[in-house]
N, C-alpha and C positions, 0 to 999 in steps of 0.2 A: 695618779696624782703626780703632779708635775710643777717644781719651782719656775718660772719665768722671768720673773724680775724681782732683784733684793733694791732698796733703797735705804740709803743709810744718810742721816741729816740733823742735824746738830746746830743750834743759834748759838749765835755770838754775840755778847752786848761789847759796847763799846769801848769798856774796860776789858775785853779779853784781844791776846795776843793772836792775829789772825793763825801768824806758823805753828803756837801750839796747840790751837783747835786742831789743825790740817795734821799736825802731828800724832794726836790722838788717833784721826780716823784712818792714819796709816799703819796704826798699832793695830788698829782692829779689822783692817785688810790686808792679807797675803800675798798682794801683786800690787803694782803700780796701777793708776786708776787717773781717769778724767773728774774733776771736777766742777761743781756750777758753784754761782754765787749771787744770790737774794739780798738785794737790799730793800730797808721795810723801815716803818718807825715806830717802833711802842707807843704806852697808852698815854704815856706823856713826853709824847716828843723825839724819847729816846731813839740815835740811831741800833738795829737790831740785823744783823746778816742770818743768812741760813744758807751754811757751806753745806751741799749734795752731792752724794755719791749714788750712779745708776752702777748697777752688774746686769747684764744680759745672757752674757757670753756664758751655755751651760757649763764648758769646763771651769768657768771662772766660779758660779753657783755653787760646782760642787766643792771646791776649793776652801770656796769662802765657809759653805757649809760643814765641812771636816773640821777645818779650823777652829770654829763656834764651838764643835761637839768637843774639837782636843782639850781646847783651853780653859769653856766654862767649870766650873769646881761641881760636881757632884750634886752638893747643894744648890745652884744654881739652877744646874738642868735640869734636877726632882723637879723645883719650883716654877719651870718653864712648861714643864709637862704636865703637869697639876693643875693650870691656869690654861691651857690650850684650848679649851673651850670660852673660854673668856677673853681670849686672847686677839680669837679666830673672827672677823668680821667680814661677812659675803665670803671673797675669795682671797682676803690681806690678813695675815696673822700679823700682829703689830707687839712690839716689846722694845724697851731699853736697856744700852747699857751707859755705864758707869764712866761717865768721860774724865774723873780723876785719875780712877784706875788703867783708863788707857792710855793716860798723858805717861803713868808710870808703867807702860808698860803689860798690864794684866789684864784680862776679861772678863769683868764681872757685870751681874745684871745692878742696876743701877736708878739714875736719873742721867741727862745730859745729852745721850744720841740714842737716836731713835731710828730704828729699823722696826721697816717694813717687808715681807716674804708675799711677792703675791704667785699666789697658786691655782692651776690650772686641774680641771679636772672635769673627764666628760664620761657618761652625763654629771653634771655638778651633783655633787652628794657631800654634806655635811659630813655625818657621820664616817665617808671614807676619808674625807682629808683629815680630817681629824685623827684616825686610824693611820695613815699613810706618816704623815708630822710626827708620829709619836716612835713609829720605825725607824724613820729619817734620826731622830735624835736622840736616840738609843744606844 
């Protein structure tokens, strides 16, 4: 089992401050990073962005990954690994975190940005990514 791409991505309505979205997702990344920018319009009208973060690069993966494991709280990760199976769709394990908590700083699971882990695995077996993710963030 093998991570290949994190994506991390986060809306902004129009009332929010573009730099402290971008600030947020810099709290919850350990390197400098490129990002994109989605503009769209809600259900009524509203303008709505979707700032995205790609990671590729495995040393960056792992990086990012250690990270997650240092910072989330205990209770956090129980309840990450609890839910892994629910989590886990095809080959994208999908979860949020907390984009108050990263504006201040902290990494908690949440609402607000959304990362995706897509994971590789041959032959594809459920059962071992699953198995493999649970070692991973331990």
């Amino acid at each position: 089992m093998r991570i290949t791409h994190i994506a991390l991505k986060s809306f902004m309505h129009a009332t929010e401050d573009f730099e402290k979205v971008l600030s947020c997702l810099r709290n919850l990344v350990p390197f400098n990073f490129e990002y994109d920018v989605d503009k769209s319009d809600g259900h009524f009208g509203n303008p709505i962005s979707t700032l995205r973060v790609g990671i590729t690069s495995q040393g960056q993966i792992a990086e990012f990954m250690g990270f997650m494991t240092k910072e989330l709280s205990k209770d956090d990760m129980a309840e990450l690994i609890d839910k892994l199976e629910k989590r886990l769709v095809g080959n994208k394990l999908y979860f949020r975190l907390d984009k108050m908590a990263a504006f201040k700083g902290e990494v908690a699971l949440g609402e607000g940005v959304q990362v995706i882990l897509t994971v590789t695995s041959y032959p594809y077996e459920r059962k071992g990514i699953i198995k493999g993710l649970r070692e991973l963030l331990l």
